[in-house]
N, C-alpha and C positions, 0 to 999 in steps of 0.2 A: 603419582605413580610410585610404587613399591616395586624396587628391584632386587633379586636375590642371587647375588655372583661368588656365592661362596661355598660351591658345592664337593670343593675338595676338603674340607672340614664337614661339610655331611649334607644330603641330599632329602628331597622330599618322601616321603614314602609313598609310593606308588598308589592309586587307590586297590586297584586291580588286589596288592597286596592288602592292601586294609582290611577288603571285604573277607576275604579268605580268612586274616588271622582273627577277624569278629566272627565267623561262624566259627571258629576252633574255640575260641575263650567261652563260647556258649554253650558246643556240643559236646566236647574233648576235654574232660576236667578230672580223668581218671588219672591216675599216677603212672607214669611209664611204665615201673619196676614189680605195680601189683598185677601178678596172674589173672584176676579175674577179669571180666569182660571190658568192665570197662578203663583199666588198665592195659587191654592188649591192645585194643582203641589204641589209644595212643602213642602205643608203640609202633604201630604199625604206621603212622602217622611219621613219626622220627626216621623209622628205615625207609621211608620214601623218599623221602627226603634225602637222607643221607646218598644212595643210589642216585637220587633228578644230581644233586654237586659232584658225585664221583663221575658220572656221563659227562657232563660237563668238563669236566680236567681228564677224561677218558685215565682215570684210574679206578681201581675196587675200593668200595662202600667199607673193607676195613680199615683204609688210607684215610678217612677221613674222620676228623673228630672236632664236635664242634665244642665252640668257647664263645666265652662272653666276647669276644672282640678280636681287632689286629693285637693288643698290647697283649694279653695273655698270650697270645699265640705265640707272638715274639718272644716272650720273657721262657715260655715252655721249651722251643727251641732253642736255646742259647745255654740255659741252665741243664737238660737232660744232655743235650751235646757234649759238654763237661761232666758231670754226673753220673751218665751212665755209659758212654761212649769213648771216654778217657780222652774228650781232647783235650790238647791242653795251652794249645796257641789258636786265638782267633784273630782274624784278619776282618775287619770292618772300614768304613771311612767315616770323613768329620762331617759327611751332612747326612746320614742316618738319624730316621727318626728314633727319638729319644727311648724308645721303648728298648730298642735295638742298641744305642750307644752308650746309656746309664745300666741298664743290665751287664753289658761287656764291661765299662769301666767299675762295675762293684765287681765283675768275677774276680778282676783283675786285681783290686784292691784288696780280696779276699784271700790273693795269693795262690789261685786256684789253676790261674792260666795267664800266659806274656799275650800282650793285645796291642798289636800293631794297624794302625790306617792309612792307608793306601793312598796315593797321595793323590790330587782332585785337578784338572786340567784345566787351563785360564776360560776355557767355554764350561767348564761344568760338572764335564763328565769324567771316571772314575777312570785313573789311567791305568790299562791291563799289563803293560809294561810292566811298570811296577808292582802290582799285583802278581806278576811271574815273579818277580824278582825276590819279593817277601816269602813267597811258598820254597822257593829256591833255597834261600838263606835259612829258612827253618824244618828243611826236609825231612830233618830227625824228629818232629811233633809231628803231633796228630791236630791237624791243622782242621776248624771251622773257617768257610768264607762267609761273612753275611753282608749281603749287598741288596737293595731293593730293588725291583724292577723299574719304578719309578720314581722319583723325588718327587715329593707332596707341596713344595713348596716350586720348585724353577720348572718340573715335569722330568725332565733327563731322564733318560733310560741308559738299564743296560741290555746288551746282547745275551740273554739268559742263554742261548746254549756255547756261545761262546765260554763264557766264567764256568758255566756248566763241566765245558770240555777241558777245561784249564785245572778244574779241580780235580775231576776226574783223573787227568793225567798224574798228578801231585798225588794220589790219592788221597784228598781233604774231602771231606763236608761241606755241603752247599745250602744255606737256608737266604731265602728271600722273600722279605713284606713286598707282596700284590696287594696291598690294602689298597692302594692308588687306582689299580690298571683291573682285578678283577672284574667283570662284568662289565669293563670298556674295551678290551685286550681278549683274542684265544689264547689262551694258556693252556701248556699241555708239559708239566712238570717231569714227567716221563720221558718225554723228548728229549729235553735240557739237562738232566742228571742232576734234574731237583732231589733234595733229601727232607727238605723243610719248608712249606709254602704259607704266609700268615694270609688271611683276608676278614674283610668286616663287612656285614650287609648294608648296614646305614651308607656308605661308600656308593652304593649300587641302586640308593632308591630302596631299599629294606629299612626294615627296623633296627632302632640301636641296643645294643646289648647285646652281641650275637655275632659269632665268629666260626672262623673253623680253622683248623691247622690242618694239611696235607702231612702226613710221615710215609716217606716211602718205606713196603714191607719188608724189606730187606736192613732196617734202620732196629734196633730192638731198643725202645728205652721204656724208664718206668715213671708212674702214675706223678704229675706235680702235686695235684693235688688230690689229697688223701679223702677216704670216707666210706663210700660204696663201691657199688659193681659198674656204677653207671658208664657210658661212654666205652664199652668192654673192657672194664676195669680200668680206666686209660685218665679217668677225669671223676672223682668222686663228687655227688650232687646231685638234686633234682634237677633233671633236665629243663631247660628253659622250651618246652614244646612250642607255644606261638610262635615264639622267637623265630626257631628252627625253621618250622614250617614256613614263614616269611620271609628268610633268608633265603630259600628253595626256590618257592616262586619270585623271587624279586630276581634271583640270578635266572631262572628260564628266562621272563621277558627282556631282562637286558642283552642277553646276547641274543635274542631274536630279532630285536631291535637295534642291535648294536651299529650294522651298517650306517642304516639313517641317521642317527646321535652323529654318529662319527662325523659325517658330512657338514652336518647341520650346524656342529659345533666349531669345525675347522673353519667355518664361514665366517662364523661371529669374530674368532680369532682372529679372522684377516682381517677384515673389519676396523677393529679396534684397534689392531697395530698402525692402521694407515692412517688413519685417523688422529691416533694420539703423534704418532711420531711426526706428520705433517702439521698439527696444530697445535702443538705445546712444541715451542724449544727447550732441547735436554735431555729430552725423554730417551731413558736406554731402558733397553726387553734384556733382560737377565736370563741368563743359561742360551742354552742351543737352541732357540723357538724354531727355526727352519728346517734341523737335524732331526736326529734322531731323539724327539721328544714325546709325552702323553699330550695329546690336544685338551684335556681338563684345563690344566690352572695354567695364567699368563700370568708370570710376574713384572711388574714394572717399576722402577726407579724414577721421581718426578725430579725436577729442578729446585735449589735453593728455593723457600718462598717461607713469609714471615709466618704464613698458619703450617707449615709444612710437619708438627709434631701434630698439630690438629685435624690433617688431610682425611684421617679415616674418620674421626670425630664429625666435620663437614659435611663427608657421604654422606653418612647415616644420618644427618640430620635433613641432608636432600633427596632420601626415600633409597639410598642405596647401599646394603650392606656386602659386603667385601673384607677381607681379612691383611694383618700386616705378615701372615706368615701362617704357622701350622695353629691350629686354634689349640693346642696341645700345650704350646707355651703363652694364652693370650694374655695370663697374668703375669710375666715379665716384661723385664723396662729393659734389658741388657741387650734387645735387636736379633734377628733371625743367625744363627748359628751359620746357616745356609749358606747366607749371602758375605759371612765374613771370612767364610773359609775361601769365597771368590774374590774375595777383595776387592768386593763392591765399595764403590762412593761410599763413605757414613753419613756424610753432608745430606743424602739426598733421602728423601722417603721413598720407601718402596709399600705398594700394596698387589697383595696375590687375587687375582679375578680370577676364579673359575665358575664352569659354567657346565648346565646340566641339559636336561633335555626339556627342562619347561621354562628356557627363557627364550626370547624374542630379539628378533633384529630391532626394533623397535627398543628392546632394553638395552642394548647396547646403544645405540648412538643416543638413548636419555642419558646413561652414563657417561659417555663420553662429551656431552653440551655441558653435563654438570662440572667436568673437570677443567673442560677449556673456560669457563665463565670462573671457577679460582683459582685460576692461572693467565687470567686476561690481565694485560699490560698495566690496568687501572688499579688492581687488588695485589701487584707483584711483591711491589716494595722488598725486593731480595735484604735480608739481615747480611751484615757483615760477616 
């Protein structure tokens, strides 16, 4: 058996979407931007699109601009925040995906803006206390929050209209990666006193390469990147049409399906928890699993054990691929950011299981027989 529990690093693509973006790449090959016929084809194509994701976040079609991904989205947010908005203090935390925390630490090295993080609670989550406390202390800036709605790695959420209301109050800026929670989550950025929303379709069961940033219209900043008119003038380049169009339909079906996944996936989770934590001694579930978390990724922490730098190496040689963290950082040796800002065990290995809507109870308890059989009492030989 082939198991695939790593869907918060990226998802299958839907076929449903498949079929849709193969008839575009055959009929739809006009240029967005040329007037003639078969350029308006495809634009037309684009603004439908654009409209199915603004319905969706129930904001206007000119709130929305798509990109190659969450990371562009992030980096757009962060740098026009600054650039064109004159913040000049942002507030973030240390387990922010990296798109998010290596932009803020280069603004910041650039001399451009003071960048304080928020300090991180023994379960996970992002403590608002302090977060009041930092707006407080820098009342005189023009203060950025960016905080994600959900961690990619433990799941933790935050209370978007909470931070929302917080920032609001302060009058800061509010931008949040839904790379995680899009097309698992209603979001409705409007509500929340969102100003900046990242998401990516591959997330959702779409295709990869293909994003969108939400800007609320009352937000005014200019083009990151330069060139054309494309994106209304917002994002210069030939528009990635398939893309588009497959990130549209892949977000309709997930949130029409969104209920069942939910269910379905909360299930596995329990599952898996009962299971591991009844039959491996050691086993601790990292972040808030019971709280206020995303039901996607389950991170776990195993027991000292002599193959234990090898545990994910093992998986995958037992049909089961899983991740030690955000696939974002998989060529690193220096361990999840994440889990050291909790100050997790280092002794122990941790791997991130998420799971999507085309795995099986069935893949769960293979996965889980594969990890009790190397962690059976006979293979332990704990290292000093």
């Amino acid at each position: 058996m082939k198991v695939y529990l790593d869907n918060a690093a990226t998802t299958p693509v839907d076929e449903r979407v498949i079929e849709l973006m193969t008839k575009v790449l055959k009929e739809n090959y006009g240029n967005p931007s040329s007037i003639h016929a078969h350029g308006r084809k495809s634009r037309t194509l684009i603004e439908k699109s654009r409209k199915k994701v603004a319905a969706a976040l129930g904001v206007t079609p000119g709130e929305i601009l798509f990109t190659s991904g969450g990371t562009e989205a992030d980096n757009m947010a962060l740098q026009c925040a600054v650039k064109d908005l004159g913040c000049n203090h942002i507030i973030t935390s240390p387990i922010e995906h990296h798109a998010v925390l290596y932009t803020a630490e280069r603004l910041a090295q650039e001399g451009s803006v003071h960048l304080s993080l928020v300090n991180i609670l023994p379960n996970g989550h992002v403590d608002i206390a302090h977060l009041r406390q930092l707006l407080e202390e820098h009342k005189d800036k023009t203060s950025l929050v960016s905080l994600m709605h959900a961690n990619n790695e433990i799941g933790n959420m935050i209370d978007l209209k909470e931070v929302g209301g917080i920032c609001e109050e302060f009058k800061a800026y509010f931008h949040t990666d839904t790379v995680q929670t899009i097309g698992h989550w209603d979001i409705k950025p409007k509500e929340c006193g969102v100003h900046f929303l990242a998401a990516s379709a591959h997330k959702f069961n779409g295709p990869k390469g293909i994003g969108f940033i939400y800007v609320d219209e009352n937000v005014q900043v200019k083009p990151m990147i330069l060139g054309g008119s494309q994106e209304r003038n917002m994002r210069g380049g030939t528009e990635n049409l398939v893309g588009i169009v497959g990130l549209a339909k892949s977000l309709e079906i997930s949130l029409a399906e969104m209920g069942e996944m939910k269910e379905r996936i909360l299930g596995f989770r329990k599952r898996m928890i009962e299971r591991l934590t009844s039959e491996i001694e050691g086993v601790v579930v990292n972040g808030d699993y019971n709280g206020k978390t995303n039901y996607i990724p389950l991170n776990i922490s195993f027991p000292a054990h002599k193959d234990g730098e090898m545990l994910l190496f093992n998986l995958d040689i037992a049909g089961v691929s899983a991740s030690g963290g955000s696939a974002c950082s998989s060529g690193s040796n220096i361990g999840s950011h994440v889990l050291r800002a909790l100050n997790a065990d280092s002794s122990k290995s941790s791997i991130r299981f998420s799971f999507g809507k085309y795995n099986t109870m069935e893949e769960v308890d293979f996965t889980v027989d594969r990890l009790v059989e190397i962690f059976s009492p006979s293979k332990k030989e704990v290292t000093a």
